[in-house]
N, C-alpha and C positions, 0 to 999 in steps of 0.2 A: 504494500500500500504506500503512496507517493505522501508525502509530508505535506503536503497542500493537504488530501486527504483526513490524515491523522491532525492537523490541527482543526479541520470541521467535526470531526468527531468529539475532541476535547472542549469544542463551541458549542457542543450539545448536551456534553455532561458536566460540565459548568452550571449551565442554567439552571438546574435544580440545584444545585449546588450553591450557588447565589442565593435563589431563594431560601432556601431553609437558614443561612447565615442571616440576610436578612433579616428576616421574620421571629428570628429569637431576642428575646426578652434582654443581651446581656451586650450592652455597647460597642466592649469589643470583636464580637462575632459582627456586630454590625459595620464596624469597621473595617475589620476582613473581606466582609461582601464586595465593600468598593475595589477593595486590590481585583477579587476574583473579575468583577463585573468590566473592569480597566483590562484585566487580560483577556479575556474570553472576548472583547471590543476588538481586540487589538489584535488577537490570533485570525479576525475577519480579514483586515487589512494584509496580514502579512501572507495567508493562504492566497489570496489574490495576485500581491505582487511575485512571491513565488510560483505560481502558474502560469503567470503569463512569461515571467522571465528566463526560464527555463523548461515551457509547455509542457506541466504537465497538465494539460486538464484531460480529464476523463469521464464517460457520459455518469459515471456514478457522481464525481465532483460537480456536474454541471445540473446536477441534480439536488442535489445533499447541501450543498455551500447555501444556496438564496433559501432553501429552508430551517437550516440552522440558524441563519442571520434572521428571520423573521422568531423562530420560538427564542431565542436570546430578547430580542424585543419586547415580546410578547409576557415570556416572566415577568422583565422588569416590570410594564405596565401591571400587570396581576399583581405584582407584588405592592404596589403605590396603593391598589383597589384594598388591598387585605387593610393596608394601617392607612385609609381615611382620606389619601390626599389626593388621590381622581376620583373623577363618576366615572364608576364602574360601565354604562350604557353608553359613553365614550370609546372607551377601551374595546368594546366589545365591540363597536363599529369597526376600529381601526383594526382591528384582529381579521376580523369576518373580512374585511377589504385586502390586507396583506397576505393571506392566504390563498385568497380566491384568486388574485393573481399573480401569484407566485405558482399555484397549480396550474392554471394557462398556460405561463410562460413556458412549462416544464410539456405542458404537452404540447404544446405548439414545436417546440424543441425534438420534441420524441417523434414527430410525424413529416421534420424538415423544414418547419416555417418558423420565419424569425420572428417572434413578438416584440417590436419594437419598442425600446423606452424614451424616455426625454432629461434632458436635464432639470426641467419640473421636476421629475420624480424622484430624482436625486438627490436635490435641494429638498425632499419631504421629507428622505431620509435622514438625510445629515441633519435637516431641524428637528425630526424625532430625538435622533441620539444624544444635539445637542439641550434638548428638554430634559431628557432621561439622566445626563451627569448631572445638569443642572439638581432635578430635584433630588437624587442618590446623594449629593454632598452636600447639601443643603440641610437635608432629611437626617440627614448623621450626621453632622455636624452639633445642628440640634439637640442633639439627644447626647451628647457627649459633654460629660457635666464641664470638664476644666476648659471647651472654647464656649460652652453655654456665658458663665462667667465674662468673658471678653467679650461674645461678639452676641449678645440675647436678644437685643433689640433689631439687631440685623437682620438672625434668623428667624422673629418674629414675621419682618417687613415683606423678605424674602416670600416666607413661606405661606402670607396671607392665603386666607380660602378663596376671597377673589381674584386675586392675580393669578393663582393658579388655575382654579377653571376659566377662566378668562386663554391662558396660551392654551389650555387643554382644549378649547372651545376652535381656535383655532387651527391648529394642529389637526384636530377631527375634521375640520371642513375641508383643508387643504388634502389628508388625505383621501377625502370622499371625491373629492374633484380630479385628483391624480387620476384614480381608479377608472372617474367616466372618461378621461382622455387617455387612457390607457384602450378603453372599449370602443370607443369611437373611432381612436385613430389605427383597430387592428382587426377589424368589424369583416374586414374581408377573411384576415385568417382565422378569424370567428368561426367565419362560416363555414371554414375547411373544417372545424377541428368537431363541429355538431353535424356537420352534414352527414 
């Protein structure tokens, strides 16, 4: 197995692994999560530029990689759902949207047709992710008594319930909009992939 491979794998078993770090009660596990969550980000990027740089991609890679990168996502979001700080009916949009087509792209892939993307969607991405540290270090920081201390008024500011569903708000529409111009503008391979 090629090492682009093996680090989509380790982007898979991360995610659970985040979460549960997460989600427990004792600061510095919650702390930990952020390293885990910075690697498992960052083992995306680097399977990427190792595939292309030295080609290995493989239909298993070209397959496994955008889905691994979307349930890494997708914990995080679950995990924000579990302690309070998205609407849940949010999340659950942008889930049901990265999936749905991320499974196109994968079968439009499997059948020879290219499912074309945009730098739109890229930009959805990369503002996902840059949400996602945002509230992961924010979130724990918070909760981590000795910068509590220093910086409380900050992470108060920070973490308000309206400015958070406020980008969450956006984020959701940005991806609901990617999605139709994703369908729109592949409407033809659409139609190869249902006919």
């Amino acid at each position: 197995m090629t090492l682009p491979n093996q680090l989509t794998i380790l982007r898979i078993v991360l995610s659970p692994v985040f979460l549960f770090l997460f989600l427990s009660h004792d600061p510095l596990m919650k702390q930990i999560s952020v390293g885990v969550f910075i690697i498992a980000s960052l083992s995306d990027w680097y399977d990427g530029w190792l595939a292309r740089k030295f080609n290995y991609i493989t239909e298993w890679g070209k397959f496994m990689d955008p889905l691994a990168d979307k349930i890494l996502v997708s914990t995080a979001f679950i995990g924000f759902v579990l302690v309070g700080l998205v609407e849940w009916w949010m999340v659950a949009i942008i889930i049901i949207r990265d999936f749905t087509i991320t499974f196109l792209r994968i079968i439009a892939d499997r059948k020879g047709d290219v499912f074309t993307t945009s730098y739109y969607a890229k930009w959805k991405t990369i503002l996902q992710m840059i949400f996602l540290y945002y509230l992961l270090i924010i979130y724990v920081g918070s909760i981590t008594p000795s910068l509590m201390k220093e910086f409380g008024d900050v992470f108060q500011i920070l973490l308000h319930q309206d400015l958070i569903y406020f980008i969450m708000l956006i984020i959701t529409f940005i991806t609901v909009h990617t999605g139709y111009i994703y369908v729109r503008k592949n409407k033809e391979v659409l139609k190869k992939i249902f006919s």
